[in-house]
PyMOL Python script that loads the backbone (N, CA, C, O; Angstrom):
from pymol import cmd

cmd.read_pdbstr("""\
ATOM      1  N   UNK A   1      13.919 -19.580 -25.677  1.00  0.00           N
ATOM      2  CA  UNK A   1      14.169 -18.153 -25.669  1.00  0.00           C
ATOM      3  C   UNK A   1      12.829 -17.413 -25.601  1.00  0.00           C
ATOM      4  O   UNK A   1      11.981 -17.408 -26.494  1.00  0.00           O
ATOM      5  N   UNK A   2      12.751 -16.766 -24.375  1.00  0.00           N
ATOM      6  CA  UNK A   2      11.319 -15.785 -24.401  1.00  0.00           C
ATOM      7  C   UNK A   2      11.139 -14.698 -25.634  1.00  0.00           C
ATOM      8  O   UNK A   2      12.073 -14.238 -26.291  1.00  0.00           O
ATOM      9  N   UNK A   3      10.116 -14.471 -25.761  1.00  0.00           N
ATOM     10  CA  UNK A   3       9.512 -13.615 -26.909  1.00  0.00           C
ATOM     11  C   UNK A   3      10.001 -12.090 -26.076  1.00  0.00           C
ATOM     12  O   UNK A   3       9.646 -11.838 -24.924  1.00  0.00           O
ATOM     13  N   UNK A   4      10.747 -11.303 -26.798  1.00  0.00           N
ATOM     14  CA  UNK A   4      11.115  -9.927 -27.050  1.00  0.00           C
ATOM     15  C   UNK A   4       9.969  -8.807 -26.698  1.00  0.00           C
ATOM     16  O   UNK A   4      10.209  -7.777 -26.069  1.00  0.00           O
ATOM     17  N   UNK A   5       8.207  -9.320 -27.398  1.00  0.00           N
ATOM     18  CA  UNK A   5       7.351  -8.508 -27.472  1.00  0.00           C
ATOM     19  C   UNK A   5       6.616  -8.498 -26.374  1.00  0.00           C
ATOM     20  O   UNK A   5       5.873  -7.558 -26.092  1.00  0.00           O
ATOM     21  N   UNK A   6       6.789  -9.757 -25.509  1.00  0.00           N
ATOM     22  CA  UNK A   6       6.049 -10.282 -24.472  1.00  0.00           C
ATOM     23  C   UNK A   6       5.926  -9.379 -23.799  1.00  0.00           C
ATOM     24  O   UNK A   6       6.640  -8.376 -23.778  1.00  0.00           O
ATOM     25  N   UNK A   7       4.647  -9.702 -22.910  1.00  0.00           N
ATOM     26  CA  UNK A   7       4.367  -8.251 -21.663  1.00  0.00           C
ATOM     27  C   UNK A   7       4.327  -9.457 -20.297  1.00  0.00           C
ATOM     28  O   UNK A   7       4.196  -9.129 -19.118  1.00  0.00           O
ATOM     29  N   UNK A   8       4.445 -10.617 -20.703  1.00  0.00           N
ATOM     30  CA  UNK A   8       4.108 -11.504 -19.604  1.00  0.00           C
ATOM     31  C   UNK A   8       4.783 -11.292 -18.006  1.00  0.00           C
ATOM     32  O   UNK A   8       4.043 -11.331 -17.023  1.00  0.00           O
ATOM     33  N   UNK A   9       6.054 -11.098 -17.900  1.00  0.00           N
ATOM     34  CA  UNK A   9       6.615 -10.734 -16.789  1.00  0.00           C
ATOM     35  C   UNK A   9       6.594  -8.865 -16.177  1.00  0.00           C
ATOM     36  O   UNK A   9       7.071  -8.260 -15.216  1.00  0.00           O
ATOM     37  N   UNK A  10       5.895  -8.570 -17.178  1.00  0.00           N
ATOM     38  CA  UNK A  10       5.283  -6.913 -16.707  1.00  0.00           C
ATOM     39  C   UNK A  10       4.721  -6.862 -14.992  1.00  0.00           C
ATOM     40  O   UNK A  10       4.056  -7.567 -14.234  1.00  0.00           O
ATOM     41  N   UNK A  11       5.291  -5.851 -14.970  1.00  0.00           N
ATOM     42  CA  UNK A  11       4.955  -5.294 -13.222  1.00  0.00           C
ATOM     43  C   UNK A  11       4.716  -3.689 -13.223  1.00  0.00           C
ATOM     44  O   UNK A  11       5.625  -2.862 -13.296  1.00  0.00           O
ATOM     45  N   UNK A  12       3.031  -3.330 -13.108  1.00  0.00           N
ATOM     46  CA  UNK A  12       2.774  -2.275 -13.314  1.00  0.00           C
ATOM     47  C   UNK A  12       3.563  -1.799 -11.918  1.00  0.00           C
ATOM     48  O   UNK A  12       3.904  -2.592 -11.040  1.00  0.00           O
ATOM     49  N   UNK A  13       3.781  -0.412 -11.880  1.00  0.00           N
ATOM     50  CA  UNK A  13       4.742   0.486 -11.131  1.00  0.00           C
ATOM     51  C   UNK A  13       4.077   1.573 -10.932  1.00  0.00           C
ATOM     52  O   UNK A  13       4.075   2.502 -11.740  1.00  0.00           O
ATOM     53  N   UNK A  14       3.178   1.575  -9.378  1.00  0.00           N
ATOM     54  CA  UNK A  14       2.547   3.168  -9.049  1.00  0.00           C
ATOM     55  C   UNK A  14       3.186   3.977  -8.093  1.00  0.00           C
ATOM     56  O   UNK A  14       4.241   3.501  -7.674  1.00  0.00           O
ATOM     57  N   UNK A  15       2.838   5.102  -7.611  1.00  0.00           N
ATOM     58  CA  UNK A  15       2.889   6.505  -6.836  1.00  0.00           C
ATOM     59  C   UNK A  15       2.125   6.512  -5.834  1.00  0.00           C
ATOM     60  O   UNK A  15       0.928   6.754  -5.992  1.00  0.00           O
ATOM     61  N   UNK A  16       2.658   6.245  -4.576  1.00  0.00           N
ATOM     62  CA  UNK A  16       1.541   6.658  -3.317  1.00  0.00           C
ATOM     63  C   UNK A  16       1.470   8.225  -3.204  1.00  0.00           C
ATOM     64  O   UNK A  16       2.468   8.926  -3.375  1.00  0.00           O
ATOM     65  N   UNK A  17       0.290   8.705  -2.921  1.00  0.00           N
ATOM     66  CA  UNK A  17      -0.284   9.557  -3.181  1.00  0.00           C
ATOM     67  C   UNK A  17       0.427  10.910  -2.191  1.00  0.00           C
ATOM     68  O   UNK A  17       0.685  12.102  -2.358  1.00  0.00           O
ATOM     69  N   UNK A  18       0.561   9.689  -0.885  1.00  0.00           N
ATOM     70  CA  UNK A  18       1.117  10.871   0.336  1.00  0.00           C
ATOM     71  C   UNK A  18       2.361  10.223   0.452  1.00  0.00           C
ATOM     72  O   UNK A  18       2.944  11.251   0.106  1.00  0.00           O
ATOM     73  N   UNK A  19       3.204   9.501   0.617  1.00  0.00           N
ATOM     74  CA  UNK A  19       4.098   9.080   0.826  1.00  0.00           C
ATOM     75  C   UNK A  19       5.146   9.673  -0.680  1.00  0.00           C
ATOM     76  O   UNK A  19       6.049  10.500  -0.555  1.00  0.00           O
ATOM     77  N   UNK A  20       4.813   9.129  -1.805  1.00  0.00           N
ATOM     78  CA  UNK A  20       5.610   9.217  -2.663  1.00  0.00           C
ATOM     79  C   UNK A  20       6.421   7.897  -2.966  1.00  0.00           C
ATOM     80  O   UNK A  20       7.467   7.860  -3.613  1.00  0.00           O
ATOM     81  N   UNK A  21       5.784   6.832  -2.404  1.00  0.00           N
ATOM     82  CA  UNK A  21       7.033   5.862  -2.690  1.00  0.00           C
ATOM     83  C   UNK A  21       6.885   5.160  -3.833  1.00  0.00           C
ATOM     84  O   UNK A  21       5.914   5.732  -4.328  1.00  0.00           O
ATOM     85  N   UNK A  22       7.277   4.072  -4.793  1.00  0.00           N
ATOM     86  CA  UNK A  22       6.794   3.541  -5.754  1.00  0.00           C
ATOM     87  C   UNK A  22       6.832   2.090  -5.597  1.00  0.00           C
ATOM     88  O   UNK A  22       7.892   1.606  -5.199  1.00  0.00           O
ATOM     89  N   UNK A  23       5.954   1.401  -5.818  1.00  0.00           N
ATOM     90  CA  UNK A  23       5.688   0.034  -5.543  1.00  0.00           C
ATOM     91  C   UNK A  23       4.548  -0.420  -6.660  1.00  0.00           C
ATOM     92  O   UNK A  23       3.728   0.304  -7.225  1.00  0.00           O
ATOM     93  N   UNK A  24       4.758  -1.866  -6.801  1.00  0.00           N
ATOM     94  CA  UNK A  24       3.641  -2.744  -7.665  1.00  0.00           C
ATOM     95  C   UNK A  24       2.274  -1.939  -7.124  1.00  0.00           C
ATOM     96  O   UNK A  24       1.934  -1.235  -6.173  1.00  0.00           O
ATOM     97  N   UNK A  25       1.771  -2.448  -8.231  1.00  0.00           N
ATOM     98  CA  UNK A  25       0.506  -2.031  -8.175  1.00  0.00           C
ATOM     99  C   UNK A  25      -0.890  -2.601  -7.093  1.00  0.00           C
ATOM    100  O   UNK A  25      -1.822  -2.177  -6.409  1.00  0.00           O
ATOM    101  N   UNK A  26      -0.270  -3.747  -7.506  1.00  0.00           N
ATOM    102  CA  UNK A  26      -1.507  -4.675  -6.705  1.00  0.00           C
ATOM    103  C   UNK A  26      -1.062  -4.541  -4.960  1.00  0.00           C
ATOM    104  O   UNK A  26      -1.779  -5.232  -4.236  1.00  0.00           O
ATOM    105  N   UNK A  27      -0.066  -3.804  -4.306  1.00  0.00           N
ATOM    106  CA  UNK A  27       0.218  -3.547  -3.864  1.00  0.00           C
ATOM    107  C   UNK A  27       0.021  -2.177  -2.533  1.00  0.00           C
ATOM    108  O   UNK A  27       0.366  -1.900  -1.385  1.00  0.00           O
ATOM    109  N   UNK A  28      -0.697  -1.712  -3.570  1.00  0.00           N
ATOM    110  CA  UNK A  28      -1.665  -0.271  -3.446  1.00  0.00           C
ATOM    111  C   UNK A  28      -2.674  -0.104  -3.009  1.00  0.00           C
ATOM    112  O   UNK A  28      -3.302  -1.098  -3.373  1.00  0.00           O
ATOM    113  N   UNK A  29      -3.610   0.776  -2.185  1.00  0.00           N
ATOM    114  CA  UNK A  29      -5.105   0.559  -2.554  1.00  0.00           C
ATOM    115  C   UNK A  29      -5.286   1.712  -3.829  1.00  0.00           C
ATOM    116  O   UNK A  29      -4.264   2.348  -4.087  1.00  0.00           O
ATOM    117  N   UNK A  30      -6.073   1.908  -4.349  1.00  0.00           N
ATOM    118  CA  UNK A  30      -6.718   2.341  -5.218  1.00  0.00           C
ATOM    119  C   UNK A  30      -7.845   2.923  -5.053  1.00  0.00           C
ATOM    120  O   UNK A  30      -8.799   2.366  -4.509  1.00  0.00           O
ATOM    121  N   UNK A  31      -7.869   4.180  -5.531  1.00  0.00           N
ATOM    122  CA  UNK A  31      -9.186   5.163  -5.279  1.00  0.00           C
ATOM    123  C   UNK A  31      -9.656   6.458  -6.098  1.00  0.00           C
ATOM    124  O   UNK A  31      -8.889   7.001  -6.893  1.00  0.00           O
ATOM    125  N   UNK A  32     -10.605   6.799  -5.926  1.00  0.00           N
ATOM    126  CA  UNK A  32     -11.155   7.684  -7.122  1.00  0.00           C
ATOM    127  C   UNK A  32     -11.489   8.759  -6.295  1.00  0.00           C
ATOM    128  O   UNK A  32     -11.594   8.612  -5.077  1.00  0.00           O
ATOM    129  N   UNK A  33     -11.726  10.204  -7.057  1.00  0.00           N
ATOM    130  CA  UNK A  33     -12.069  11.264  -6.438  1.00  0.00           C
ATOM    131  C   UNK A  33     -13.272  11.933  -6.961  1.00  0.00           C
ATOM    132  O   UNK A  33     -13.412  12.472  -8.059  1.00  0.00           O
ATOM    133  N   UNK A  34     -14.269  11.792  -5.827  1.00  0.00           N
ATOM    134  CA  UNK A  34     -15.660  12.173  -6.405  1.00  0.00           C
ATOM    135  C   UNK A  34     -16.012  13.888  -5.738  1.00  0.00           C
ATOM    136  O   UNK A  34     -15.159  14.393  -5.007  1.00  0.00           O
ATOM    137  N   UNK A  35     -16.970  14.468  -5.981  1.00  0.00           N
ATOM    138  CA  UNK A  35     -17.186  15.482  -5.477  1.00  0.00           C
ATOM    139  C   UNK A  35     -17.908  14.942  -4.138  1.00  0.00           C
ATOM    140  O   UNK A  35     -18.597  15.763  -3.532  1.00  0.00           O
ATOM    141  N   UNK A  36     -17.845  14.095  -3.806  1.00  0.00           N
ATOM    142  CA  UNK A  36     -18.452  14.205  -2.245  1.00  0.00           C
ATOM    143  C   UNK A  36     -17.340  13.954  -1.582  1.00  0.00           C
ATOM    144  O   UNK A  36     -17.264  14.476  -0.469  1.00  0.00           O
ATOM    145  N   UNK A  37     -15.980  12.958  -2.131  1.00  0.00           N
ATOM    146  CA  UNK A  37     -14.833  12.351  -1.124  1.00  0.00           C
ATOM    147  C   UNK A  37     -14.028  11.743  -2.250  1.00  0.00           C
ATOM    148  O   UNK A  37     -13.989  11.978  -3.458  1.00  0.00           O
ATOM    149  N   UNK A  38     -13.249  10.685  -1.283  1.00  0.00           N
ATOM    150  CA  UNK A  38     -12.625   9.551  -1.800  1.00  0.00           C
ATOM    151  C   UNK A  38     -13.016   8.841  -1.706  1.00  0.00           C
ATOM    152  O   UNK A  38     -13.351   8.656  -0.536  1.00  0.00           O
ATOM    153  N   UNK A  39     -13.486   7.477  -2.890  1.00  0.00           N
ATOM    154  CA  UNK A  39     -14.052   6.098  -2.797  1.00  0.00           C
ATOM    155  C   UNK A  39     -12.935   5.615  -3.304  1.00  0.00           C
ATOM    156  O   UNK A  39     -12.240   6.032  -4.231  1.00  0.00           O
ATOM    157  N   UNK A  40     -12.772   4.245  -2.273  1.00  0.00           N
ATOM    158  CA  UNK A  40     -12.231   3.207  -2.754  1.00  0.00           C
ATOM    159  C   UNK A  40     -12.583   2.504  -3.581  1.00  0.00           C
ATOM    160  O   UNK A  40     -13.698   2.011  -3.409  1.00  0.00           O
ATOM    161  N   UNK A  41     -11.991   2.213  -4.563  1.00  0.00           N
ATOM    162  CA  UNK A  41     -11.796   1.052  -5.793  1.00  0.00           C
ATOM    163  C   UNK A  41     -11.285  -0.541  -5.418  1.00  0.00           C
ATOM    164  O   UNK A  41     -10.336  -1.146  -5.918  1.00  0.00           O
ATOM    165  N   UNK A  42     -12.253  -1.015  -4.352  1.00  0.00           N
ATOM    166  CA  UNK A  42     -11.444  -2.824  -3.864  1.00  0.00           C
ATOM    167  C   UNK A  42     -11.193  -3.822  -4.616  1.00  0.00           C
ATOM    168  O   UNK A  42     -10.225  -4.579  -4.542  1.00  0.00           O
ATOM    169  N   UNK A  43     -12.308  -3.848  -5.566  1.00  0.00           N
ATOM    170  CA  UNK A  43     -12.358  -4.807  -6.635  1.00  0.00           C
ATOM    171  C   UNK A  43     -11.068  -4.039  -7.813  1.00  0.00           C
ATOM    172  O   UNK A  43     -10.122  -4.755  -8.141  1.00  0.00           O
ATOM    173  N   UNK A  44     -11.147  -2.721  -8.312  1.00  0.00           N
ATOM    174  CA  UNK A  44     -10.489  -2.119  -9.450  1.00  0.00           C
ATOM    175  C   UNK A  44     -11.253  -2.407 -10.659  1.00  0.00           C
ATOM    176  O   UNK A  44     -10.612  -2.643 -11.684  1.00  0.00           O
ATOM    177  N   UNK A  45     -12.884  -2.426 -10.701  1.00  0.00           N
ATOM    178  CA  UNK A  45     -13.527  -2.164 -11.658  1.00  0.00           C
ATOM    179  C   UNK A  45     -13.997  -1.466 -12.371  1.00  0.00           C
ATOM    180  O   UNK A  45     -14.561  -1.628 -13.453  1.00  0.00           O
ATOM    181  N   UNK A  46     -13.667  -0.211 -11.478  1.00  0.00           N
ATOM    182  CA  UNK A  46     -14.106   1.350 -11.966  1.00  0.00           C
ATOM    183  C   UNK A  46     -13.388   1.307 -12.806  1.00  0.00           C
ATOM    184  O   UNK A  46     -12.177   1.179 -12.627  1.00  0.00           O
ATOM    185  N   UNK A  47     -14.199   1.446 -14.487  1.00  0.00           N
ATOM    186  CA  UNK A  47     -12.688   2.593 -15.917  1.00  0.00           C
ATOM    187  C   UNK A  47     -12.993   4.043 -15.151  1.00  0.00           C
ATOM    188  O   UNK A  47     -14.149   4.455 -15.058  1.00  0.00           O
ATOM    189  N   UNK A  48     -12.232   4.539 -14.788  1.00  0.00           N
ATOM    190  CA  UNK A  48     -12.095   6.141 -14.053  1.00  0.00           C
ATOM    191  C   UNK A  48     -10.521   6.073 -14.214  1.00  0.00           C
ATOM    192  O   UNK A  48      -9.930   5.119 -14.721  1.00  0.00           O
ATOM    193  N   UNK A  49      -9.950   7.168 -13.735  1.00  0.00           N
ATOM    194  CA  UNK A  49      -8.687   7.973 -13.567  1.00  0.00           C
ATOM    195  C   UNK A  49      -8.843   7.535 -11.763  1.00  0.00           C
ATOM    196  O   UNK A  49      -9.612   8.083 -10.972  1.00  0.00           O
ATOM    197  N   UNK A  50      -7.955   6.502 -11.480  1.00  0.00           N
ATOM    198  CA  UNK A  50      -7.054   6.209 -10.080  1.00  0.00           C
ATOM    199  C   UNK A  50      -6.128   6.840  -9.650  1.00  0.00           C
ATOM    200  O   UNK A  50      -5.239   7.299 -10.367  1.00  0.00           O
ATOM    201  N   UNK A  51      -6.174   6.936  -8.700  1.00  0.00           N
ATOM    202  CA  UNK A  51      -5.153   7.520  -7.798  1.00  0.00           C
ATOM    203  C   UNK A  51      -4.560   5.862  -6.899  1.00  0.00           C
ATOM    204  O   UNK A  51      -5.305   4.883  -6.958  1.00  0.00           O
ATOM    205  N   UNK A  52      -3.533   5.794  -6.322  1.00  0.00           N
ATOM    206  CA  UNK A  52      -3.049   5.379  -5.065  1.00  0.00           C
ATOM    207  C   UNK A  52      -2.353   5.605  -4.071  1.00  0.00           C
ATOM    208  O   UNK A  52      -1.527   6.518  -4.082  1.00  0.00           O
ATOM    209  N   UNK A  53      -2.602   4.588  -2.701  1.00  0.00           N
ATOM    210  CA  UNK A  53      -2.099   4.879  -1.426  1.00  0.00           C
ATOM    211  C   UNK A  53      -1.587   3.698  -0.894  1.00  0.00           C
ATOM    212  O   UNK A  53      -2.097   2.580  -0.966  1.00  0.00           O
ATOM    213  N   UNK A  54      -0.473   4.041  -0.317  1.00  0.00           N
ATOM    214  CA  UNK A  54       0.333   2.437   0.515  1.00  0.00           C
ATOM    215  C   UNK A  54      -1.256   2.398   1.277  1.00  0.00           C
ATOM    216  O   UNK A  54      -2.195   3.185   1.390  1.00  0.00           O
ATOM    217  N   UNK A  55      -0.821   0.462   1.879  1.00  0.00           N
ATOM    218  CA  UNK A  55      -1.923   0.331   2.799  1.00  0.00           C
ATOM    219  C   UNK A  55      -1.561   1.070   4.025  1.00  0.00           C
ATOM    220  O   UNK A  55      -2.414   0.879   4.892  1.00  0.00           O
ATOM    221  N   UNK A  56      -0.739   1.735   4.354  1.00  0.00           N
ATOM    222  CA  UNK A  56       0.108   2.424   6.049  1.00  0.00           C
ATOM    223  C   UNK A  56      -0.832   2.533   6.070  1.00  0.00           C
ATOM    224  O   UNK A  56      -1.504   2.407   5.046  1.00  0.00           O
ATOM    225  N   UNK A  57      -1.500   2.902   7.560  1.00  0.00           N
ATOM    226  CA  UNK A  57      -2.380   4.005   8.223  1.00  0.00           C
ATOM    227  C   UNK A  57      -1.753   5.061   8.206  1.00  0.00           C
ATOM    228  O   UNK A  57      -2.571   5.935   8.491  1.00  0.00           O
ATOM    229  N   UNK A  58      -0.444   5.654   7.982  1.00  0.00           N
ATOM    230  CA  UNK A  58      -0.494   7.071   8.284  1.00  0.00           C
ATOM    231  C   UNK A  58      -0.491   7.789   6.521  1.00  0.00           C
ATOM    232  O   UNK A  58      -0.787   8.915   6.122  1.00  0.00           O
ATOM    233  N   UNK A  59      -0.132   6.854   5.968  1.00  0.00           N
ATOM    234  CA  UNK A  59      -0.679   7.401   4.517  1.00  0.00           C
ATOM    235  C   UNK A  59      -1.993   7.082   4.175  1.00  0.00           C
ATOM    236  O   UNK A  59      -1.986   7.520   3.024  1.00  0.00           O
ATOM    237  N   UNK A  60      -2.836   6.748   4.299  1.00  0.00           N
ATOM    238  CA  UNK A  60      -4.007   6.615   4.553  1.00  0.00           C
ATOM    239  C   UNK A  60      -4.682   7.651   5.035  1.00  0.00           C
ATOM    240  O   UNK A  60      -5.695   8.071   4.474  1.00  0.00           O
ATOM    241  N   UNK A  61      -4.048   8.326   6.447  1.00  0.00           N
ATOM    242  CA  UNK A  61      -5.003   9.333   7.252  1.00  0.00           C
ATOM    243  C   UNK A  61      -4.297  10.699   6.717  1.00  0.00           C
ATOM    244  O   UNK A  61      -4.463  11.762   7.315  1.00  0.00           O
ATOM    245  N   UNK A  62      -3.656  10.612   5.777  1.00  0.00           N
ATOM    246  CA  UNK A  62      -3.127  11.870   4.903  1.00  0.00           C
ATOM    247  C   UNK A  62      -3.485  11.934   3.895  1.00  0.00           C
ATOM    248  O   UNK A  62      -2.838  12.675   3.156  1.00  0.00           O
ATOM    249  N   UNK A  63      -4.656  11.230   3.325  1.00  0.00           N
ATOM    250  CA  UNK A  63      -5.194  10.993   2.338  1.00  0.00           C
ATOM    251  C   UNK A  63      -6.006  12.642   2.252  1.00  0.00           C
ATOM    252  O   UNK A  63      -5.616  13.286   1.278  1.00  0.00           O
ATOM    253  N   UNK A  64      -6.904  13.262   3.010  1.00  0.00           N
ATOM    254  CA  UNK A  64      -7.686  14.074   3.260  1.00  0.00           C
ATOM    255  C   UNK A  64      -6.937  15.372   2.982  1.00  0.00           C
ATOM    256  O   UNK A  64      -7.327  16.272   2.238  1.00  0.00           O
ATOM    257  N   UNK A  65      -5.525  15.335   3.860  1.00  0.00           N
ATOM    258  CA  UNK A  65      -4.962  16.603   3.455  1.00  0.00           C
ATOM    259  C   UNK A  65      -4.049  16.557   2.044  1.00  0.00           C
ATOM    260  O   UNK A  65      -3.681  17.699   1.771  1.00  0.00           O
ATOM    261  N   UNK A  66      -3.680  15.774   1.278  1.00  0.00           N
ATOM    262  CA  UNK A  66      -3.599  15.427  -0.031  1.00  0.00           C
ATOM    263  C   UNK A  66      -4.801  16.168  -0.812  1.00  0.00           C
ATOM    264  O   UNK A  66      -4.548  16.601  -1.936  1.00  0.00           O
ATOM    265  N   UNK A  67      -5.707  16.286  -0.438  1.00  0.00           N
ATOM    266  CA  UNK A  67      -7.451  15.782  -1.502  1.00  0.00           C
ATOM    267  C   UNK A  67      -7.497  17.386  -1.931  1.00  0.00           C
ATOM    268  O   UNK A  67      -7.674  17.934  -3.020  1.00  0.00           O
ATOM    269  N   UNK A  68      -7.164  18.100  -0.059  1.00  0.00           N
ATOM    270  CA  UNK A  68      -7.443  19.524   0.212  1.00  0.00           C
ATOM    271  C   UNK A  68      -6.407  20.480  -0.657  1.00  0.00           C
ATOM    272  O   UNK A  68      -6.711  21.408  -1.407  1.00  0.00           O
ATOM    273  N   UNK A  69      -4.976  19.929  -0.298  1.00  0.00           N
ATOM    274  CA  UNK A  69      -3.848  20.423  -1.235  1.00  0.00           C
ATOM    275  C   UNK A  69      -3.826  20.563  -2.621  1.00  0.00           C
ATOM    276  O   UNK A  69      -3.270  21.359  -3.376  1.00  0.00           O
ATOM    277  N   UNK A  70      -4.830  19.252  -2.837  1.00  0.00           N
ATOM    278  CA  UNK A  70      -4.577  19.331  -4.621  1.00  0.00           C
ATOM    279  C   UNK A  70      -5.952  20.063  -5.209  1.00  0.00           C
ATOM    280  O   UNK A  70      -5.959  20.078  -6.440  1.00  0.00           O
ATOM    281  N   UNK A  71      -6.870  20.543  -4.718  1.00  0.00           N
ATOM    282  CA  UNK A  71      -8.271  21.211  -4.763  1.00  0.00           C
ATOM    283  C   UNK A  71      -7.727  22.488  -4.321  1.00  0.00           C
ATOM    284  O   UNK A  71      -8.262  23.473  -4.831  1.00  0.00           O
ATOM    285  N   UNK A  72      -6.813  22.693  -3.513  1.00  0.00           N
ATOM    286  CA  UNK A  72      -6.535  24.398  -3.295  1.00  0.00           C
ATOM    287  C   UNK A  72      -5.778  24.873  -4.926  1.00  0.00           C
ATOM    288  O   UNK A  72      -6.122  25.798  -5.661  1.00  0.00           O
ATOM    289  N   UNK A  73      -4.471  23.692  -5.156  1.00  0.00           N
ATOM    290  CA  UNK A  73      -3.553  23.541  -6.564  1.00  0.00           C
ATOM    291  C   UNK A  73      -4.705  23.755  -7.666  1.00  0.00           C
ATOM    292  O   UNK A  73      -4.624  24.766  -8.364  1.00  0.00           O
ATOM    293  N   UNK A  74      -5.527  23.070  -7.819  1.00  0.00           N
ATOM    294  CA  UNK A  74      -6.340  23.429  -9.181  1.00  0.00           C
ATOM    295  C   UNK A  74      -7.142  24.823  -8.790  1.00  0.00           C
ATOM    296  O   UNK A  74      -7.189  25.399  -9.877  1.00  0.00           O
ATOM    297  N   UNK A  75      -7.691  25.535  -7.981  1.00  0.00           N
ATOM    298  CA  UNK A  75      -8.325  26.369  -8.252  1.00  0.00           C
ATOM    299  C   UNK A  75      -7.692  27.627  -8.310  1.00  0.00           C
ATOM    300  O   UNK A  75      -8.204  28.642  -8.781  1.00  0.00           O
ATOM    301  N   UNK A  76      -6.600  27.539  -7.833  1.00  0.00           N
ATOM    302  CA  UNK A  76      -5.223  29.118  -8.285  1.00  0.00           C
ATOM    303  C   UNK A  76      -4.847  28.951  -9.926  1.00  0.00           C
ATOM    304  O   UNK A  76      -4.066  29.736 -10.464  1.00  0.00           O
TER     305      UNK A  76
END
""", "prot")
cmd.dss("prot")
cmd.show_as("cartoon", "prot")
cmd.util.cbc("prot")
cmd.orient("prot")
């Protein structure tokens, strides 16, 4: 009988950024938001606040107007 407290069969569960869809994590790319852009996180060694994106290319190349949308959202 497996342990109750266990986290062993855990499957972290993220948010693509432009898409909206939800999928495993490792699944994702992963990226941070600096004042010059977006850097990717390949390894996931950065401790920072992540964001993610399916690997698509077209969520990917909507990454930019995401960045712009949510920088217009914080400054109103």
């Amino acid at each position: 009988m497996p342990n109750m407290n266990s986290h062993a069969c855990h499957v972290p569960i993220r948010t693509c950024v432009a898409c909206r869809k939800k999928s495993a994590q490792k699944e994702l790319l992963a990226f941070l938001l600096l004042p010059a852009g977006i850097v990717f996180d390949i390894n996931r060694r950065l401790a920072t606040r992540k964001y993610y994106v399916c690997r698509d290319a077209e969520c990917v190349q909507n990454l930019d107007k995401w960045r712009k949308k949510r920088a217009k959202g914080r400054k109103a």
